[in-house]
VODRENFI-595286 format. One line per field, with one value per residue: residue in three letters; z, x, y of N, C-alpha, C in turn. Coordinates in nm, 2 decimals. Layout:
! VODRENFI-595286
res: [ala / ...]
nw: [Z / ...]
nu: [X / ...]
nv: [Y / ...]
caw: [Z / ...]
cau: [X / ...]
cav: [Y / ...]
cw: [Z / ...]
cu: [X / ...]
cv: [Y / ...]
This chain:
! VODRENFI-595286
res: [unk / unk / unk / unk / unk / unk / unk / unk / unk / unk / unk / unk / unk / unk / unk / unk / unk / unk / unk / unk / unk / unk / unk / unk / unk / unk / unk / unk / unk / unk / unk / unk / unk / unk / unk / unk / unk / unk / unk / unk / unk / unk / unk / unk / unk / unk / unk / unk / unk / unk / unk / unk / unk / unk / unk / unk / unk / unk / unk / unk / unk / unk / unk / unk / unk / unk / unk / unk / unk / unk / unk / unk / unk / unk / unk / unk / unk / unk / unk / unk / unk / unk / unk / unk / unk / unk / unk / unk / unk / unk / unk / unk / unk / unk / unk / unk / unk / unk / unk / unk / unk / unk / unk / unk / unk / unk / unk / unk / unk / unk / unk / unk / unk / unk / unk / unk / unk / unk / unk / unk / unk / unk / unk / unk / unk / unk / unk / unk / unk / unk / unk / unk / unk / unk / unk / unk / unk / unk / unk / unk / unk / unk / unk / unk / unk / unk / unk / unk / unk / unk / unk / unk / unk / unk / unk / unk / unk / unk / unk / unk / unk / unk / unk / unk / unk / unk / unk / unk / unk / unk / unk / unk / unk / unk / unk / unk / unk / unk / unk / unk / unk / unk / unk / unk / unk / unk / unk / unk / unk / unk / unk / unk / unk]
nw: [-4.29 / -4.14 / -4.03 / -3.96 / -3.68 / -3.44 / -3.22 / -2.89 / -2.67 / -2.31 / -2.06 / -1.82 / -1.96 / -2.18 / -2.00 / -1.90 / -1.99 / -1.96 / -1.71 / -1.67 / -1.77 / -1.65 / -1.38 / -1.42 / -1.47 / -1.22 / -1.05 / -1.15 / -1.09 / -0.80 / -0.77 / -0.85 / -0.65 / -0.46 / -0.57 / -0.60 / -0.60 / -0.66 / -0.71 / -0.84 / -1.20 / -1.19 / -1.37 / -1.23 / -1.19 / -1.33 / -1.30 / -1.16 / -1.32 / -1.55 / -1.50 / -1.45 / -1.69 / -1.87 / -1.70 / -1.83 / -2.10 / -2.11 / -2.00 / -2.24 / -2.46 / -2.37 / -2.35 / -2.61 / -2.77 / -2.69 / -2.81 / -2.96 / -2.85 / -2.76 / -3.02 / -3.25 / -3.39 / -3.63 / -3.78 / -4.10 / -4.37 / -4.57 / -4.46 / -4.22 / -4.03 / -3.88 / -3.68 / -3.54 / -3.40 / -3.64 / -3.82 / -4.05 / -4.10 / -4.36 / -4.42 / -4.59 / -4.56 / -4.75 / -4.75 / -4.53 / -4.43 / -4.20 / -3.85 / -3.53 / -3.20 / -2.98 / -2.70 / -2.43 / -2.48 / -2.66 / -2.90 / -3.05 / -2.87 / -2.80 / -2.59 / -2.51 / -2.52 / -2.79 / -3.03 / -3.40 / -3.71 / -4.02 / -4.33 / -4.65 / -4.79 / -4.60 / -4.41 / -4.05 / -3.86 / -3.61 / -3.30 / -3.01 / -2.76 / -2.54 / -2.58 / -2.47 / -2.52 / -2.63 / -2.68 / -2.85 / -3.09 / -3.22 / -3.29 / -3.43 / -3.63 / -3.81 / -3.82 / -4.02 / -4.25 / -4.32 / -4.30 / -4.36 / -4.28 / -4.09 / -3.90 / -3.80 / -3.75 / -3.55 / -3.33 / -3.29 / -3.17 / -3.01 / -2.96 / -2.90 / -2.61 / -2.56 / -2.58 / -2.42 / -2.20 / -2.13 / -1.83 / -1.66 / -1.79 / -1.74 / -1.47 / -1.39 / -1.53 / -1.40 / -1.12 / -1.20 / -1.25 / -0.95 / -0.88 / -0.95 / -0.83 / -0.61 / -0.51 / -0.64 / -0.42 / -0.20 / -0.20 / -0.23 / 0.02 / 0.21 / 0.08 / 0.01 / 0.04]
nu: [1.23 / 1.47 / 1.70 / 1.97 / 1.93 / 2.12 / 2.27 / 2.46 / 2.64 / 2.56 / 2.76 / 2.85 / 2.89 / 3.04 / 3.30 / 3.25 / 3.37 / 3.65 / 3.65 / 3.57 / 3.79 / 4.02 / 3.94 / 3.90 / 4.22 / 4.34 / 4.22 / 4.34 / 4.55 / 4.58 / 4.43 / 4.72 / 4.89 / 4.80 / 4.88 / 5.08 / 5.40 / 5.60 / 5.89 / 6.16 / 6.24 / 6.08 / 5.76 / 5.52 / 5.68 / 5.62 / 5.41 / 5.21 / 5.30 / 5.18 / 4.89 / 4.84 / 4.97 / 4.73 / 4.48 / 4.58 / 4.56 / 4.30 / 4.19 / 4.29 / 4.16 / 3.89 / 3.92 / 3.97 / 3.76 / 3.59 / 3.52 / 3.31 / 3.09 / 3.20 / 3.12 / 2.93 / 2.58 / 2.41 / 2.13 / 2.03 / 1.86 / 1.92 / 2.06 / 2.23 / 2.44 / 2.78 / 2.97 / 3.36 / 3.54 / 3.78 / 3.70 / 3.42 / 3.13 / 2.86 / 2.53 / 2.32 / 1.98 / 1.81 / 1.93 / 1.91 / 1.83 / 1.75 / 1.70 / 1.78 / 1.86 / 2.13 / 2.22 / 2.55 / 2.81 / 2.74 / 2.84 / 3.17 / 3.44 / 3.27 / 3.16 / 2.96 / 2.67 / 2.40 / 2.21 / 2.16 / 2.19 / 2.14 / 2.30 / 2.22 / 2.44 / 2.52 / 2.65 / 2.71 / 2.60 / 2.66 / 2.51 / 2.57 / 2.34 / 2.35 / 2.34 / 2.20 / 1.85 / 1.79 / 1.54 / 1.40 / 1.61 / 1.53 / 1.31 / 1.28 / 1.47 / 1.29 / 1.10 / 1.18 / 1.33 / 1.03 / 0.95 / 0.78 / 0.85 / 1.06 / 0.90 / 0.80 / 0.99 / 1.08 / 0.88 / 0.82 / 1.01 / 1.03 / 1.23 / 1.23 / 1.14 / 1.38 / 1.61 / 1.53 / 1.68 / 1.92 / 1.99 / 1.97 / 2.17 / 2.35 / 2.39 / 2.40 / 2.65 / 2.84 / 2.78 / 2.89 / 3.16 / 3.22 / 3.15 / 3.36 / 3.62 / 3.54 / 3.54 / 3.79 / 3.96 / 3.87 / 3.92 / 4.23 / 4.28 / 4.18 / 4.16 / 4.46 / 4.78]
nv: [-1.25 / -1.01 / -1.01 / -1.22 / -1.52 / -1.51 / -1.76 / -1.88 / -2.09 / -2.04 / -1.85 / -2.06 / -2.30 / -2.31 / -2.27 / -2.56 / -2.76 / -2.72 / -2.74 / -3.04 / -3.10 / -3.04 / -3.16 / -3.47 / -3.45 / -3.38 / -3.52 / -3.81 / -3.75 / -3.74 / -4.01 / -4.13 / -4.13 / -4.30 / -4.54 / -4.83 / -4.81 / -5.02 / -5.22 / -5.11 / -5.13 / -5.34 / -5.45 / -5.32 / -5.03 / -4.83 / -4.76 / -4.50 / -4.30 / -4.38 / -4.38 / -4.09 / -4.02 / -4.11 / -3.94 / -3.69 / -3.75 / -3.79 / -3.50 / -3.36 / -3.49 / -3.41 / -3.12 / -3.10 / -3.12 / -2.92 / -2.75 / -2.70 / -2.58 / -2.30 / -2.17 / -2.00 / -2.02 / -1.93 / -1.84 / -1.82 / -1.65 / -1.83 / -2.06 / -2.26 / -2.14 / -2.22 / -2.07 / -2.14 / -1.99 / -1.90 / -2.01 / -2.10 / -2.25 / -2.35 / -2.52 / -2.55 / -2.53 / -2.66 / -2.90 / -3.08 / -3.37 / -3.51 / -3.47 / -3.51 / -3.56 / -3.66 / -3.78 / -3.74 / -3.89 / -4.09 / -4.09 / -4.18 / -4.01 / -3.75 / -3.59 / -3.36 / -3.30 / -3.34 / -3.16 / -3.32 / -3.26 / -3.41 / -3.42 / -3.45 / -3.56 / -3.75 / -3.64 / -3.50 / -3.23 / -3.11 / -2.94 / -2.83 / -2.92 / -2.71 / -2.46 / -2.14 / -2.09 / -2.32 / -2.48 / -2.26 / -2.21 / -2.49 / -2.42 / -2.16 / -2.26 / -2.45 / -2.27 / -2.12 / -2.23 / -2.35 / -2.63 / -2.93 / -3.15 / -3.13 / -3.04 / -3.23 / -3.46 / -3.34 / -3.27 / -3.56 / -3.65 / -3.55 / -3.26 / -2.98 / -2.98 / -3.14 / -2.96 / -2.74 / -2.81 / -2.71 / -2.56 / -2.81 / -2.95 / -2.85 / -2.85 / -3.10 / -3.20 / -3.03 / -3.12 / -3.39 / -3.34 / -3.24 / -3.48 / -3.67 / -3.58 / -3.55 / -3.82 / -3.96 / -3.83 / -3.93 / -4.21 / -4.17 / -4.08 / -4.28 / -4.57 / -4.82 / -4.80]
caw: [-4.18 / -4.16 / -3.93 / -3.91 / -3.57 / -3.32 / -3.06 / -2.84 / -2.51 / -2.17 / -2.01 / -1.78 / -2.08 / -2.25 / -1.89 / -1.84 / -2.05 / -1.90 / -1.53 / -1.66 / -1.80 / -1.49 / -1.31 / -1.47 / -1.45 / -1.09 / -1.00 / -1.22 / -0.96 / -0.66 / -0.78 / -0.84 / -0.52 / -0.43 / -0.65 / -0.52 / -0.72 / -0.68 / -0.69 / -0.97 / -1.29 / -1.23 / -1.46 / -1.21 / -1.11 / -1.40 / -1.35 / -1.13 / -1.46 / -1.64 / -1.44 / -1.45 / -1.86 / -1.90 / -1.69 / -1.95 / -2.28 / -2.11 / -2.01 / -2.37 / -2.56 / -2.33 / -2.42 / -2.82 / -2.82 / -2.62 / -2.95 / -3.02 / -2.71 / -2.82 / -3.13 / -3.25 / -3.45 / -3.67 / -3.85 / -4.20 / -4.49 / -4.64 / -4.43 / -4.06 / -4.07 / -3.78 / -3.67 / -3.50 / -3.45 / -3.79 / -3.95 / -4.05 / -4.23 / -4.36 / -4.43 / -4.66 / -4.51 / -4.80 / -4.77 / -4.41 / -4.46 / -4.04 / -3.72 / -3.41 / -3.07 / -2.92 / -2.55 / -2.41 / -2.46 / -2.74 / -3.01 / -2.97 / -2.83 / -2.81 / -2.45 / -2.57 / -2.58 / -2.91 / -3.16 / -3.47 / -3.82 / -4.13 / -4.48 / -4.77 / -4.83 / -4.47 / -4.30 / -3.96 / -3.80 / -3.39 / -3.25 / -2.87 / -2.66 / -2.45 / -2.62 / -2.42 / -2.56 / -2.70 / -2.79 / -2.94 / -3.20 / -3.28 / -3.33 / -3.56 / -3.73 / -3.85 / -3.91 / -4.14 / -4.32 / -4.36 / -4.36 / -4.23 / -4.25 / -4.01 / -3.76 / -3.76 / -3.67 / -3.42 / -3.28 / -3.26 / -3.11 / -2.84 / -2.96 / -2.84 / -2.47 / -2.51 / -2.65 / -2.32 / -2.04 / -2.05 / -1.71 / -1.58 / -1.85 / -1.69 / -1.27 / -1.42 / -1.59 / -1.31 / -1.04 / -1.19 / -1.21 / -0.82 / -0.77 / -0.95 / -0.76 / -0.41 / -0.47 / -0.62 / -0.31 / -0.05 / -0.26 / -0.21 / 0.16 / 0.26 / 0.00 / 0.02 / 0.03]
cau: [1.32 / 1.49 / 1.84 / 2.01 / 1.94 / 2.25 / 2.28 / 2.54 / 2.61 / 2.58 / 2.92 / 2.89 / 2.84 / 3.19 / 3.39 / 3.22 / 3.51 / 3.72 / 3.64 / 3.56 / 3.92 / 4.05 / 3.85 / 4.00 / 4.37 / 4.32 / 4.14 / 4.47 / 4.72 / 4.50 / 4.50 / 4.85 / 4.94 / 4.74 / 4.94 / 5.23 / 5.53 / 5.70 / 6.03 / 6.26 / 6.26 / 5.95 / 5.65 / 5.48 / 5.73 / 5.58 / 5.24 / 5.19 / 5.31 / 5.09 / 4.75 / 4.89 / 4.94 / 4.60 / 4.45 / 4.64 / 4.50 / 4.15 / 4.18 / 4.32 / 4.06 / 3.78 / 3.92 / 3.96 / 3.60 / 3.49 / 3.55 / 3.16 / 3.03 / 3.26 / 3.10 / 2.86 / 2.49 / 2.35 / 2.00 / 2.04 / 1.76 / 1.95 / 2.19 / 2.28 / 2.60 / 2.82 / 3.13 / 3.41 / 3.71 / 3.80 / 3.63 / 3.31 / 3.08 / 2.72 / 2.51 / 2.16 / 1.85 / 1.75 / 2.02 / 1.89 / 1.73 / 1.72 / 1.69 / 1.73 / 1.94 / 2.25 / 2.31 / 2.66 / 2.91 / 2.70 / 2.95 / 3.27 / 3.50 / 3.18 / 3.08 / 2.84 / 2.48 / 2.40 / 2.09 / 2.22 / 2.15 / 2.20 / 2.28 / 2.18 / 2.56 / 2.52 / 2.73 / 2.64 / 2.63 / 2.60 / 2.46 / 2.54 / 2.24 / 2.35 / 2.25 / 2.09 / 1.73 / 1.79 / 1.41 / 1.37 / 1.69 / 1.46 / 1.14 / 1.34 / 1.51 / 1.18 / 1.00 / 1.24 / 1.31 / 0.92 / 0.93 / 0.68 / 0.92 / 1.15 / 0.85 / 0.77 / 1.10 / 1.09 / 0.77 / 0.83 / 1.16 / 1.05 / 1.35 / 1.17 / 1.19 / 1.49 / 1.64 / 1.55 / 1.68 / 2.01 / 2.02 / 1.96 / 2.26 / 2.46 / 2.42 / 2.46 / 2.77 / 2.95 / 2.79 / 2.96 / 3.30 / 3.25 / 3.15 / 3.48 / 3.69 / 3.53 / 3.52 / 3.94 / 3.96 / 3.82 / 4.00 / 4.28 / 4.29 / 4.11 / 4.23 / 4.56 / 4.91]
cav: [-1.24 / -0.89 / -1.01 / -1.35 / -1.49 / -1.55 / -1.89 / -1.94 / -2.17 / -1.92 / -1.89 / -2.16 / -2.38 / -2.26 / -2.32 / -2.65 / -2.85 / -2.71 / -2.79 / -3.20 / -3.13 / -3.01 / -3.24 / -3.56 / -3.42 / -3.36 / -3.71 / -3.86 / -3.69 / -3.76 / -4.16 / -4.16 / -4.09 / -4.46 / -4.65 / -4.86 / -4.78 / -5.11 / -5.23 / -4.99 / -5.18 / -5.42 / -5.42 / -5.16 / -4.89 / -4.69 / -4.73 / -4.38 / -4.23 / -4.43 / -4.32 / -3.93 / -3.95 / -4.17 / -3.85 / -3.57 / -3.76 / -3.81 / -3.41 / -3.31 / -3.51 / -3.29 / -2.98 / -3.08 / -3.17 / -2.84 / -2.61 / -2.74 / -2.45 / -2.18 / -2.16 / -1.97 / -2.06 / -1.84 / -1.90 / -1.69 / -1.71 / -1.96 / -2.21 / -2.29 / -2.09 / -2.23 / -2.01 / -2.18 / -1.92 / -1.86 / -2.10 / -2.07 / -2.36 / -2.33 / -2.56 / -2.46 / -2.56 / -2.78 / -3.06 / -3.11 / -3.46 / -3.58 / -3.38 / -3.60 / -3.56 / -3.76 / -3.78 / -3.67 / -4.02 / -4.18 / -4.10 / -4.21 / -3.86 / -3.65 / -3.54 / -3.27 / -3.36 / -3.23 / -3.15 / -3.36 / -3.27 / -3.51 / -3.33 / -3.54 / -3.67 / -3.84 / -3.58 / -3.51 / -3.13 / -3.12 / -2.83 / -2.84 / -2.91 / -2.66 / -2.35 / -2.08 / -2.11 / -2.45 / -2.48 / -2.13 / -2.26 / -2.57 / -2.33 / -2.06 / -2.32 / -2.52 / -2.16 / -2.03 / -2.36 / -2.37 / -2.75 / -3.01 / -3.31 / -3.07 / -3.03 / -3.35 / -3.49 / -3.28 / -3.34 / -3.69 / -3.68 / -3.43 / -3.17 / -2.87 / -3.02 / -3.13 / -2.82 / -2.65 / -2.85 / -2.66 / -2.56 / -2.92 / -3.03 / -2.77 / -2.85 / -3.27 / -3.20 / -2.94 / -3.18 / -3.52 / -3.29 / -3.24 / -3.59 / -3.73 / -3.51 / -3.59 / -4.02 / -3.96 / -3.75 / -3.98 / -4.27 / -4.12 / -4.07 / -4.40 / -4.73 / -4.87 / -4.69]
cw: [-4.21 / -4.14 / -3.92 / -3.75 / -3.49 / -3.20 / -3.00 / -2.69 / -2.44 / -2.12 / -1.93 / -1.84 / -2.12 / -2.13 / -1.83 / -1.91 / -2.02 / -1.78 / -1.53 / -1.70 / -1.68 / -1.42 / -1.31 / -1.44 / -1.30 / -0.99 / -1.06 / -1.09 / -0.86 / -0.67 / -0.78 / -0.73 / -0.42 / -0.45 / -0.58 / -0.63 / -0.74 / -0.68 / -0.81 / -1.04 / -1.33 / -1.32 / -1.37 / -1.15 / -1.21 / -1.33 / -1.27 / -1.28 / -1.57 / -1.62 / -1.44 / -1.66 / -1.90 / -1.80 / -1.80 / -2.04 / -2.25 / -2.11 / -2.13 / -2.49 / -2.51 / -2.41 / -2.53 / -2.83 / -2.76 / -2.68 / -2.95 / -2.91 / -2.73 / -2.90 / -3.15 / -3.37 / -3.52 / -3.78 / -3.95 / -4.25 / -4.51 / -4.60 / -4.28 / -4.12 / -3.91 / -3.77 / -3.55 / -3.51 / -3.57 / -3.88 / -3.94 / -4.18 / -4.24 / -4.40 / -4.44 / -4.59 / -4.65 / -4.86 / -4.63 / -4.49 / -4.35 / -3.96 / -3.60 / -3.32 / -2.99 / -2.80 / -2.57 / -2.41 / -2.59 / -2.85 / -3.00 / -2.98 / -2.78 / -2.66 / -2.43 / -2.60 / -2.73 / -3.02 / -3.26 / -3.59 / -3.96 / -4.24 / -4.59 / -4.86 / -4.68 / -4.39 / -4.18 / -3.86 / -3.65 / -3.39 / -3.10 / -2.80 / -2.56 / -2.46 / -2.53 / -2.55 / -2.66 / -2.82 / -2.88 / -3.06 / -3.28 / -3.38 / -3.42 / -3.69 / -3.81 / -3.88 / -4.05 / -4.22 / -4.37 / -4.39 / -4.24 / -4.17 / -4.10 / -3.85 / -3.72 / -3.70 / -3.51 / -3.32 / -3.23 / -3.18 / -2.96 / -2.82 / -2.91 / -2.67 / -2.42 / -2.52 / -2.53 / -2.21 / -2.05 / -1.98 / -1.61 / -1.67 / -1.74 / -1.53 / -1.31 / -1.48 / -1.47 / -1.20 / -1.08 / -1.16 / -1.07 / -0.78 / -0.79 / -0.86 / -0.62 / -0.38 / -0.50 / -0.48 / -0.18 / -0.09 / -0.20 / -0.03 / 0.24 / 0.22 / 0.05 / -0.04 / -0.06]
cu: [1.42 / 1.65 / 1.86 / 1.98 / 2.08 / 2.27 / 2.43 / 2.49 / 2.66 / 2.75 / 2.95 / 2.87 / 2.98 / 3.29 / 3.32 / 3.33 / 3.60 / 3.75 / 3.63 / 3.68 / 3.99 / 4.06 / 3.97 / 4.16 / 4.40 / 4.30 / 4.27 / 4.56 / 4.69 / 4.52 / 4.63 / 4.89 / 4.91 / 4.84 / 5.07 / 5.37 / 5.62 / 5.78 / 6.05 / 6.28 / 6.13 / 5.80 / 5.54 / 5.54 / 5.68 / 5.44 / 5.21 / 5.19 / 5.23 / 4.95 / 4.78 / 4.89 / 4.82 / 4.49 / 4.50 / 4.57 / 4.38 / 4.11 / 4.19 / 4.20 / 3.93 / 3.80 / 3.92 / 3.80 / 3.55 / 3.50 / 3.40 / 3.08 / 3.08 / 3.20 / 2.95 / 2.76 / 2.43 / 2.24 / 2.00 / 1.93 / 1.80 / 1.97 / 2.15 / 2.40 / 2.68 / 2.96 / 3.20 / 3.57 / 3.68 / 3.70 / 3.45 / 3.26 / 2.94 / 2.69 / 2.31 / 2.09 / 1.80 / 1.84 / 2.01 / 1.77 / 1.68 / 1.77 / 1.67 / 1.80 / 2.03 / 2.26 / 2.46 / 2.70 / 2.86 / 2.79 / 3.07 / 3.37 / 3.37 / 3.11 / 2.98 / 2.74 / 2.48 / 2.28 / 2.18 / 2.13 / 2.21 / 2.19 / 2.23 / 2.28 / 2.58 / 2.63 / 2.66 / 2.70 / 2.59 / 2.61 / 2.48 / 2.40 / 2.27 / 2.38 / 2.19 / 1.93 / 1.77 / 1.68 / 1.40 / 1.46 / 1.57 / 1.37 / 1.18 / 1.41 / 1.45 / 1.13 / 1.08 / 1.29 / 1.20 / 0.88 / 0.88 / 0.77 / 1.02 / 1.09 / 0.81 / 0.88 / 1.12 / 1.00 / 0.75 / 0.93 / 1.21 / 1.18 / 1.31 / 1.21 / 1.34 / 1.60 / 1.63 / 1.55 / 1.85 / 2.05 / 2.00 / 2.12 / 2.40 / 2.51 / 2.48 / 2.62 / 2.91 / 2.94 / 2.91 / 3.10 / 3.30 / 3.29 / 3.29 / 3.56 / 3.68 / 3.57 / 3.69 / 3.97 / 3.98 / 3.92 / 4.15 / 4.39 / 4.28 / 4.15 / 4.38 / 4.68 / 5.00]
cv: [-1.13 / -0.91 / -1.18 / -1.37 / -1.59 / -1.67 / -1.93 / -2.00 / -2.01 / -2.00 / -2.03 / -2.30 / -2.42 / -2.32 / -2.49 / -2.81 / -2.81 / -2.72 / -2.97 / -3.20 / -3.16 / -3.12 / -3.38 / -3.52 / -3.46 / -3.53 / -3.79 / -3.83 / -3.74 / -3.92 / -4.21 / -4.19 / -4.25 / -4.57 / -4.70 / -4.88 / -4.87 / -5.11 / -5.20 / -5.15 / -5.34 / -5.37 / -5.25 / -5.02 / -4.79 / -4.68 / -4.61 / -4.29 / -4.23 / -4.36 / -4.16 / -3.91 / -4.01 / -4.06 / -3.72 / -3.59 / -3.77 / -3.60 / -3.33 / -3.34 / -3.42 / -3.24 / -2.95 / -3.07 / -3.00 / -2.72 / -2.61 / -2.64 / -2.37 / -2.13 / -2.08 / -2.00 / -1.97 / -1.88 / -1.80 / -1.75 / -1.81 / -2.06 / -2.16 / -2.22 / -2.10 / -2.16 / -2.06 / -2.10 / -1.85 / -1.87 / -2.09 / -2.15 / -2.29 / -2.45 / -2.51 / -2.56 / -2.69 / -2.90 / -3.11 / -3.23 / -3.52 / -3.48 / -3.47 / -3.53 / -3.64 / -3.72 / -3.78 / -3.88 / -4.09 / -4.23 / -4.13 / -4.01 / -3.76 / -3.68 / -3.46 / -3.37 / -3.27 / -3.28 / -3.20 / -3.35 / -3.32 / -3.45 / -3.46 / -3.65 / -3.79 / -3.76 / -3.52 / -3.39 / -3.12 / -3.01 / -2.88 / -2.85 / -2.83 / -2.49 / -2.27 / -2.02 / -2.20 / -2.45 / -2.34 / -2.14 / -2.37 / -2.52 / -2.29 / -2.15 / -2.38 / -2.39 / -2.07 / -2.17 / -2.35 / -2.53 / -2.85 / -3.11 / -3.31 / -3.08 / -3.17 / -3.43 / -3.40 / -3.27 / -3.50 / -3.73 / -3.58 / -3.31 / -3.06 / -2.90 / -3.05 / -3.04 / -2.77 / -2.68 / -2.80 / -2.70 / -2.67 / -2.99 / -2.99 / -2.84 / -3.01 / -3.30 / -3.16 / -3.02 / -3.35 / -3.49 / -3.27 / -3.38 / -3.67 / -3.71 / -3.57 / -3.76 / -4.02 / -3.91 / -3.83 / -4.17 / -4.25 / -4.10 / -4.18 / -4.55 / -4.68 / -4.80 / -4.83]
């Protein structure tokens, strides 16, 4: 192999934690507005305040977690070399002992779907599932490794396919941030003052 190769998430990948941020903030304000603010000094005259900063820290933990799409993947001879900003980790191809896949919520904080690889100390590197050319990451990273145990995990775990549903992660993700929006929205206007 002549050139390390390059993976990042397409733009609407990168702006998609920040619209579920949004989103939530937004849906927080829009509920508030519901809430009955009680009589001053009873157990609920806060609670608006309450539902507005329990929106903020749901929005802030998004956008901490939405570093993991910024970032970029690079497939050298040697390692995974993931760059994050500054920071930039590797990890060699032969402390890769498991290659599976995590749906978005499984973990706790982690909203990213994400390809998940196990090093041999049990540390655990996520690769966004939302990669443009997901599968073609899977492929290059099993051909340059050269390892069966690699394709086999992956073969069995259907990562190839899942690797390239993207653009179905994408419309599922930017549609739920509509649908919050519209049900706070209609909430909002319709339940009890």
């Amino acid at each position: 192999m002549s050139e390390p190769l390059s993976f990042r998430c397409p733009p609407a990948a990168r702006w998609l934690g920040r619209t579920l941020a949004g989103s939530a903030l937004a849906s927080a304000m829009l509920l508030s507005t519901r809430i009955y603010s009680g009589v001053e000094g009873s157990v609920w005259s806060g609670s608006r305040t309450l539902v507005v900063a329990v929106g903020v820290v749901l929005a802030l933990v998004i956008v901490r977690t939405a570093g993991r799409v910024q970032g970029e993947y690079t497939l050298t001879p040697e390692a995974l070399s993931i760059r994050m900003g500054k920071h930039l980790r590797e990890l060699p191809y032969e402390q890769i002992v498991d290659l599976t896949y995590e749906p978005a919520l499984v973990a706790r904080r982690e909203w990213v779907p994400s390809l998940v690889l196990t090093d041999r100390f049990g540390k655990r590197w996520r690769v966004p599932a939302l990669l443009e050319e997901g599968e073609r990451f899977v492929s290059d990273l099993i051909r340059i490794t050269g390892r069966d145990d690699l394709e086999s995990y992956a073969s069995a775990r259907g990562l190839h396919a899942t690797m390239a549903r993207t653009g179905m992660r994408l419309v599922l993700g930017y549609g739920f941030s509509a649908l919050v929006l519209l049900v706070s929205f209609l909430i909002s206007r319709t339940g009890p003052a």
